[in-house]
N, C-alpha and C positions, 0 to 999 in steps of 0.2 A: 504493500500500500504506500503511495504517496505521500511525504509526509511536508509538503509543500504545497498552496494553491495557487494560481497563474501569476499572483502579484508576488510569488517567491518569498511569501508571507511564511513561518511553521506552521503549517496546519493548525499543531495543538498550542498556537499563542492565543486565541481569543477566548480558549477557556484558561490560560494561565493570565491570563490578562483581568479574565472578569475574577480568579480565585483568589491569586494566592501572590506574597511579595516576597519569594527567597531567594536567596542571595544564588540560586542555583536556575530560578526562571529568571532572573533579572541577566544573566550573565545570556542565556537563551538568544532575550528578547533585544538588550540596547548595547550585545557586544560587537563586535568588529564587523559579521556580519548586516547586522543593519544601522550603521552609518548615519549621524544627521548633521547639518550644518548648522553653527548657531545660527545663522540671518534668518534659516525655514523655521524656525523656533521662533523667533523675532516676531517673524510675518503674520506667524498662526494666532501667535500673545497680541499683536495689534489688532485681529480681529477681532479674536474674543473679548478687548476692551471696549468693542462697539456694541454688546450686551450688558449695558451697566447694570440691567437688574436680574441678571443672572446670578446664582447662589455660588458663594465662591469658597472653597476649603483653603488653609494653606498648611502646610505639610514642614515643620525645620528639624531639620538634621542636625543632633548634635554627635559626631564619632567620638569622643573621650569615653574612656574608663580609665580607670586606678590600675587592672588588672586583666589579664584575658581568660576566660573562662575555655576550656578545652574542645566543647560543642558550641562556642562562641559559632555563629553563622552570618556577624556582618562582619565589615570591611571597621572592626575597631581601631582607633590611636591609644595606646597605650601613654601616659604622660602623666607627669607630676610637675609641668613647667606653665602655669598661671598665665605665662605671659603670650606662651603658644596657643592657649587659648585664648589669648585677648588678640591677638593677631585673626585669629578664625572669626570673631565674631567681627572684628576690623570687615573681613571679607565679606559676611551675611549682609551688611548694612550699604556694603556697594551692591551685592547682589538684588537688597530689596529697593534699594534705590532703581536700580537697571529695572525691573519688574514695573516700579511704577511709572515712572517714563515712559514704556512701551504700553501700558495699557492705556493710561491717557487720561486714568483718575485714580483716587482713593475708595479701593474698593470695600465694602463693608463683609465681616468675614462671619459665614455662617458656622465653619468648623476651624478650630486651629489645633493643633496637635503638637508636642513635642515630642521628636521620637532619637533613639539613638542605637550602640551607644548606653550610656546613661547620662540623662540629661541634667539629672539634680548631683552630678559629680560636679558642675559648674558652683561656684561659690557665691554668695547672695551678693556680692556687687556684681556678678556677671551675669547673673539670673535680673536684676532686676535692671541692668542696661539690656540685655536680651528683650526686655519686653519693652523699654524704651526704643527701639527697635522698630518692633513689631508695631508698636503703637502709631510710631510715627508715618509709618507706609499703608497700613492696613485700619481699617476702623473696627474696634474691639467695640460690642456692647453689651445690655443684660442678657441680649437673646444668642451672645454667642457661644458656641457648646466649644467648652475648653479645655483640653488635656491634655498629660505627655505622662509619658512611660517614667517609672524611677527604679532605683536600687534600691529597696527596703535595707538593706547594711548602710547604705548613705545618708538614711535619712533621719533627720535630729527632728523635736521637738519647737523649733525655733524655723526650721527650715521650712516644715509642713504648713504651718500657719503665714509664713512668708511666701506663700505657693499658692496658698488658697486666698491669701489678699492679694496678689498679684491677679488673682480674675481664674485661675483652674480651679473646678469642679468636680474634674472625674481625673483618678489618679490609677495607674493600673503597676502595679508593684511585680516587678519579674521574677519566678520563683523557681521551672522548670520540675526540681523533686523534693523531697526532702529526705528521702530515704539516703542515711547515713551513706553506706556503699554505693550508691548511684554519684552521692556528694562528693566522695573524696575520687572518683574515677573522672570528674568533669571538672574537682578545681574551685567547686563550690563551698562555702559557706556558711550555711543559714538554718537559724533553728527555730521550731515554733514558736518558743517563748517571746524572743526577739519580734518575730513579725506581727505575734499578739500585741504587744507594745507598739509598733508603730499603727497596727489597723485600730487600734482603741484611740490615737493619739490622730490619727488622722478624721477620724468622725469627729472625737470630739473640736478639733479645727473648721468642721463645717464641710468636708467635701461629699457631694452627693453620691456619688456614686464612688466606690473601689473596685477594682478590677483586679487579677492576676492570672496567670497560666500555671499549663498542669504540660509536661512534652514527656511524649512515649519513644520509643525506639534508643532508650539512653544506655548506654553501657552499664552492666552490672544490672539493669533493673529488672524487678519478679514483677507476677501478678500481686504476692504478697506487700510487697512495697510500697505497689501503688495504691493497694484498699489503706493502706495505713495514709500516706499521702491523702489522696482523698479525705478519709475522715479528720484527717486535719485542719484541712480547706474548710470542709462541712463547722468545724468549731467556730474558725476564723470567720464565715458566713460573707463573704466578700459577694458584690452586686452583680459579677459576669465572672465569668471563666472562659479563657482562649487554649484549647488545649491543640497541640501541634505536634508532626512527625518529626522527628530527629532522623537524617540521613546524613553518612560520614561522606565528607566529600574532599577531598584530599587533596585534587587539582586547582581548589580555590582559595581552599581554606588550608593552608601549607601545619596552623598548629594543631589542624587534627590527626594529624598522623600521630600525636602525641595516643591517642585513645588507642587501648586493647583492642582492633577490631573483632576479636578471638572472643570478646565479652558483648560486642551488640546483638540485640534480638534480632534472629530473621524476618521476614514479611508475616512470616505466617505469624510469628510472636509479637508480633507490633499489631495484629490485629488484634488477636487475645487483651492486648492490653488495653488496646483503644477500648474494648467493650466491655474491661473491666469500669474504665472511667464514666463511659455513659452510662453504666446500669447505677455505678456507684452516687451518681450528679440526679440520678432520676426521678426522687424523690421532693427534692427541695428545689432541681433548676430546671428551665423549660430550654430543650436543646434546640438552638438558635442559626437556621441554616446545617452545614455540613461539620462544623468545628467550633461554635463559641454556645456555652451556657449563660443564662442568667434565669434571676431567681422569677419566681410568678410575681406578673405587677408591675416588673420591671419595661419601659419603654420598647426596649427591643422585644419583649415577649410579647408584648399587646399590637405593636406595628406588625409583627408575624401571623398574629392571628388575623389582624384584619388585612392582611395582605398590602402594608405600604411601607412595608422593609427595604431598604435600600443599600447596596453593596457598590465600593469602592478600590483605590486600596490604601485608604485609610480602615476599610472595616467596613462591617455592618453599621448600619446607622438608621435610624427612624427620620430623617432628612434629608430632602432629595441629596444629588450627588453631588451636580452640578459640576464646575470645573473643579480641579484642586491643581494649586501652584506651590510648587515646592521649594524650597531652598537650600540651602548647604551643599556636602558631598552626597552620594547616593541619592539626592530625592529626586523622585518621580512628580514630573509635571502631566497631569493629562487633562488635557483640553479637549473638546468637541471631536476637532478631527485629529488631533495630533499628542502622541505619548514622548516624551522623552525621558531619559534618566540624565543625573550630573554626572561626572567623574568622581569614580565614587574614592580616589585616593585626594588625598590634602592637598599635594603639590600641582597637580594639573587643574583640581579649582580655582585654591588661589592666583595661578599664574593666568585662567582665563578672567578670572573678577578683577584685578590688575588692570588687565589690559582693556578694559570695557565690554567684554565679551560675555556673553552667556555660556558657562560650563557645561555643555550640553557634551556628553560622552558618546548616547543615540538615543535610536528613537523611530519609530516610523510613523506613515500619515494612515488612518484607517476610512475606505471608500465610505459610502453612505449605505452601500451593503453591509460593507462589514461591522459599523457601528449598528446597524440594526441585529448585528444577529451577536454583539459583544452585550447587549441593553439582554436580548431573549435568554441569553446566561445567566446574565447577570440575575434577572429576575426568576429564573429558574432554580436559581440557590438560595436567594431569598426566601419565595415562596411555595417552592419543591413540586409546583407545577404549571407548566404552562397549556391553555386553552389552544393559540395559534402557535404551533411549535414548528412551524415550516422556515421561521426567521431564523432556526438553529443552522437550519445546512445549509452552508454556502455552496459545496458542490457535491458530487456522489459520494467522494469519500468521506466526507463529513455525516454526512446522510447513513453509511455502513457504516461508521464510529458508533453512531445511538441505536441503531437498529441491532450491532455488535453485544452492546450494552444492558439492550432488554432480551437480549437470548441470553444474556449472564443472570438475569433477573434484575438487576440494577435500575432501569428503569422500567415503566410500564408504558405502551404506547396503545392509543385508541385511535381511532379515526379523530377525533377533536379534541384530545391532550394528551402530553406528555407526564405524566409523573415520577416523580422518584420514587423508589419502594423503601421502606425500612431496611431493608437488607444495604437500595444504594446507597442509603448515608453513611452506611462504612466502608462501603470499599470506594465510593467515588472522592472523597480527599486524596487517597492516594492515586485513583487515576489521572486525576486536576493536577497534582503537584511536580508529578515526575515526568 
């Protein structure tokens, strides 16, 4: 089978496109293969500034950590030089300057996110120029839905509450296992005590929502590990849960060769565990699309039921999509017609926000075919059915992909819908991801 369609497009980018952001589809979709030039970036940002009341996300990358964790999967800086940081965020503010010049006004931002990385490694005068920043290019208000990832080991008392005055709401603390032997095989550190302390410390600061993740396919880890994990989660009762596959990838990510590959679960034990975590989440969280939990009551449950779920790749979200404009290294800009990624290393950023350039590493433009049938995924994971499901196939082989799919059981196909089956919400994250 063809794994290309006539615009020399992957086949299977418009479902990694509408799924999933790892560091192993990103390399897929915006590496050398598909090429973009800033100016085409440029062109596409001046037009979509001629939708001023289009809903705008913005996306900032912070890369620092203190340390590299061993199943680390982004492009981290590793640093304890303050000043290297204040150089990078030098760069974001010529970046967000460039952004608003080409759009042509101050756009009002319905999503903002901080992702990394850990972003709350930054220290509170660089957190709170950070949003000085942000503020100045972008208009922040009560209605914008605000948050960024953090390292629960990073976070103080003093800092949380300086995070939830700065305007974040929703905070999503990275956690991966906690099973001691999965911990000390990935370089982790973190115990529930600790994170009971800061998830107590962060409501009482006011953030509405908490979030963290649960990742299977980890080195060393059992079925038994993770029911322990899990009912640990279930203690800490956090608002969503993102649970994710771990695959070693070695040619990208050079410090996992560090990991026993002798110790990772096979496919078949990565399911096993996947279904330990949903039976285990099943009671107290409504499972949310293909991969994220939250509790009943919660916005993403209620937009699921009433079918006005919306997926990104910022995430699911109960708000339309809209554009999301990204900044830093690594971020993903995707506009209407046009996706790109930055350079996801420091030094070819820097050196293109320097030169007034736009860090665009790639990227490609997608037809108005193919943005119909990126929207029919999208909302196919969403709301795990579509009525008009012919927007899926772009060509025959697309067409024998889902037709493949429901002869595996995975989906269910009628003359007038597509569904998923119970069965495809476990196997279909791994077919999307890989």
């Amino acid at each position: 089978m063809s794994t290309t369609g006539s615009t020399g497009i992957p086949r299977t980018l418009l479902s990694h496109f509408a799924y999933t952001g790892t560091a192993h589809t990103e390399e897929t979709l915006f590496g050398s293969d598909n090429p973009m030039d800033p100016q085409t970036f440029a062109d596409a940002l001046a037009r979509s500034g001629l939708r001023t009341d289009a809903p705008r996300a913005l996306y900032v990358h912070l890369p620092f950590c203190p340390v590299r964790c061993l199943n680390c999967e982004q492009n981290a800086v590793i640093t304890h030089d303050a000043a290297k940081i204040d150089r990078y965020l030098a760069g974001l503010e010529q970046e967000a300057r460039m952004t608003l010049h080409t759009l042509g006004y101050r756009p009002r931002l319905q999503r903002l996110h901080l992702g990394g990385g850990s972003p709350n490694y930054l220290n509170e005068r660089q957190l709170v120029g950070l949003m000085a920043i942000i503020d100045e290019h972008f208009i922040i208000d009560d209605e914008t839905d605000a948050s960024l990832d953090a390292n629960p080991r990073r976070c103080s008392p003093s800092q949380l509450a300086l995070l939830r005055g700065l305007g974040f709401d929703r905070i999503y603390f990275g956690l991966r296992e906690l099973d001691p032997a999965v911990q000390l095989a990935i370089g982790r550190t973190t115990s529930i005590a600790m994170l009971r302390d800061v998830f107590d410390t962060a409501r009482d600061v006011g953030f509405a929502t908490l979030g963290t993740d649960v990742q299977y396919g980890l080195p060393c880890q059992t079925g038994d590990g993770v029911k322990r994990t899990i009912d640990s989660l279930l203690s800490l009762s956090p608002d969503r849960i993102t649970c994710s596959a771990f695959t070693r990838r070695t040619a990208n990510q050079a410090h996992q060769n560090a990991l026993d590959h002798c110790t990772l679960p096979s496919l078949a034990d990565k399911m096993v565990l996947f279904n330990t975590i949903v039976k285990g989440l099943a009671d107290a969280y409504a499972w949310i699309g293909l991969d994220n939990f939250a509790k009943h009551g919660d916005e993403l449950t209620l937009a699921q039921q009433e079918h006005r779920l919306h997926k990104s790749w910022l995430g699911y979200s109960s708000l339309p999509s809209g554009d999301v404009l990204g900044l830093g290294t690594n971020a993903i800009s995707d506009l209407d017609e046009i996706c790109v990624q930055n350079h996801v290393d420091v030094r070819p950023w820097q050196q293109s926000v320097d030169a007034g350039q736009f860090p665009v590493r790639g990227g490609f433009r997608l037809t108005s075919r193919q943005r119909t049938q990126r929207d029919a995924i999208r909302a196919l994971l969403c709301n795990l059915e579509l009525h008009d499901y012919s927007d899926l196939f772009a060509d025959d082989d697309e067409e024998s992909t889902w037709n493949g799919y429901a002869d595996q059981g995975l989906v269910a196909i009628t003359q007038d819908t597509l569904r998923v089956t119970d069965e495809g919400r476990y196997f279909l994250p791994h077919l999307l991801a890989h």
